[in-house]
N, C-alpha and C positions, 0 to 999 in steps of 0.2 A: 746827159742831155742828148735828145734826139738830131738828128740832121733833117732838115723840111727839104719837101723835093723840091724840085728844079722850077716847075710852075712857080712854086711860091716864092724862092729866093727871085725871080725873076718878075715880080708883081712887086715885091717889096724892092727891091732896088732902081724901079721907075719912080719912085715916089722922090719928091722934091717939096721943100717947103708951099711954092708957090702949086706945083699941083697934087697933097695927098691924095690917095689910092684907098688907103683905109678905109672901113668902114665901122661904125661904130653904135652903137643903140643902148635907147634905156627905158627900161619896164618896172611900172610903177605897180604894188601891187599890196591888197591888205588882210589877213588874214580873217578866215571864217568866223564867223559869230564864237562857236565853240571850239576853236583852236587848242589844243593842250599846248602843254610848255614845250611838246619835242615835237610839233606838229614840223616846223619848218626841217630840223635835221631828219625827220621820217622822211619829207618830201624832197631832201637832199640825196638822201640811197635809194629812195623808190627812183631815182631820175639816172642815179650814175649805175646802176644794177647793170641797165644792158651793156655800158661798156666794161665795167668789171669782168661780168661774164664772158664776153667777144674776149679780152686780152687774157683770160685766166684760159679757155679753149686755145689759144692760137700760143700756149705758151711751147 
């Protein structure tokens, strides 16, 4: 496991029941008329590619 900088241990440890900090979101969404069966995990590596790529260069 990674260590998160300092900003963010610093953002998460203001957080208090009575004030979270978090943010959180949710996207509703349905797939195209003609969807195949691996349409979603295609649209799962078409999205993670750039940072596979980014962390396989910086290796």
């Amino acid at each position: 496991m990674s260590l998160i900088a300092p900003q963010d241990a610093a953002f998460l440890l203001g957080e208090t029941p009575a004030q979270p900090t978090h943010v959180a979101g949710l996207a509703i969404y349905e797939l195209p008329p003609n969807a195949g069966r691996d349409y979603v995990g295609g649209l799962y590596r078409e999205l993670l590619r750039p940072w596979v790529t980014h962390e396989a260069e910086n290796r």
